[in-house]
C-alpha positions as CSV (number, residue, x, y, z in Angstrom):
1,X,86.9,96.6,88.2
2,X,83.4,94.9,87.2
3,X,82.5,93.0,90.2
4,X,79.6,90.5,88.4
5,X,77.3,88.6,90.9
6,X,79.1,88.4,94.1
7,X,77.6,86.1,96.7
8,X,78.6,85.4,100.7
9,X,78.1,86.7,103.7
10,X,77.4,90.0,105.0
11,X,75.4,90.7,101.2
12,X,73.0,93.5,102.0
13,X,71.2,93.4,98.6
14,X,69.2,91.1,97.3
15,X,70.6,87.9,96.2
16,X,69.6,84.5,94.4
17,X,71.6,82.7,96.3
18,X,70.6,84.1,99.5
19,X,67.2,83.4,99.1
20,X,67.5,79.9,97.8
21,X,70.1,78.9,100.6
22,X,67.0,80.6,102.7
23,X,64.2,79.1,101.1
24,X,65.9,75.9,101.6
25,X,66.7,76.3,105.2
26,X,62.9,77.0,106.0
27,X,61.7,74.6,104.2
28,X,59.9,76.9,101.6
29,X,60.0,78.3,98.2
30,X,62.6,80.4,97.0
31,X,61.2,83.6,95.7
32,X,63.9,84.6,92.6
33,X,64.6,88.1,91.0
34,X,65.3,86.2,87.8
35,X,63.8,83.3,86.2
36,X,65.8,79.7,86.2
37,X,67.1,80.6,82.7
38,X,68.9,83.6,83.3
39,X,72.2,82.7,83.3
40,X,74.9,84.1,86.0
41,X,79.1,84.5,86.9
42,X,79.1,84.2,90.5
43,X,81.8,85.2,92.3
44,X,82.2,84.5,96.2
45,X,83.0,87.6,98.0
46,X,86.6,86.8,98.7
47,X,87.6,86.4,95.6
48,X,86.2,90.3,94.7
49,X,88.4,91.1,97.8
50,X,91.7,89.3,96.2
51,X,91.0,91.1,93.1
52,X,90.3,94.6,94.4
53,X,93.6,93.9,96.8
54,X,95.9,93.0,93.5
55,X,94.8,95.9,91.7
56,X,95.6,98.2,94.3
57,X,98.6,96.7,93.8
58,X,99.1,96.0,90.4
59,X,101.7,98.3,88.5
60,X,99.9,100.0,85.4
61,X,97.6,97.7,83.3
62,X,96.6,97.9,79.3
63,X,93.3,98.1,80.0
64,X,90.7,100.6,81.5
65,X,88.7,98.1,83.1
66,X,88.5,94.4,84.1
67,X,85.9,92.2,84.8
68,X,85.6,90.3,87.9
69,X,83.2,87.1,87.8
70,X,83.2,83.5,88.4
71,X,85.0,80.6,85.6
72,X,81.5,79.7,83.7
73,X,78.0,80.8,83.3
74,X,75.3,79.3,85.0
75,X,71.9,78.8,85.2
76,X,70.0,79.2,88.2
């Protein structure tokens, strides 16, 4: 599995939204790894959980690897 930009608690690298939910929280400016144009498939962390469960489970698929991101693309 691809696990694209997972997001939620417990995160120990650095994250956009982490430090925007921080920023906001203290009342300052959110310092970003990527500009406001980069565009993003967040996933919450359960949802890469449910995935990683249900291919452990999964009988044999067609394909060597999937991708596990969020419906749309974002900007930040």
């Amino acid at each position: 599995l691809r696990i694209m930009q997972a997001y939620g608690p417990f995160r120990q690298t650095k994250c956009n939204i982490r430090a925007m939910v921080y920023a906001a929280a203290s009342r300052e400016r959110a310092t970003l790894i990527h500009g406001p144009e980069a565009r993003f498939q967040h996933v919450y962390v359960d949802d890469v959980v449910d995935a990683l469960i249900a291919a452990l489970f999964s009988e044999p698929l067609a394909r060597k690897a999937y991708n596990v991101s969020g419906p749309t693309s974002l900007p930040l």
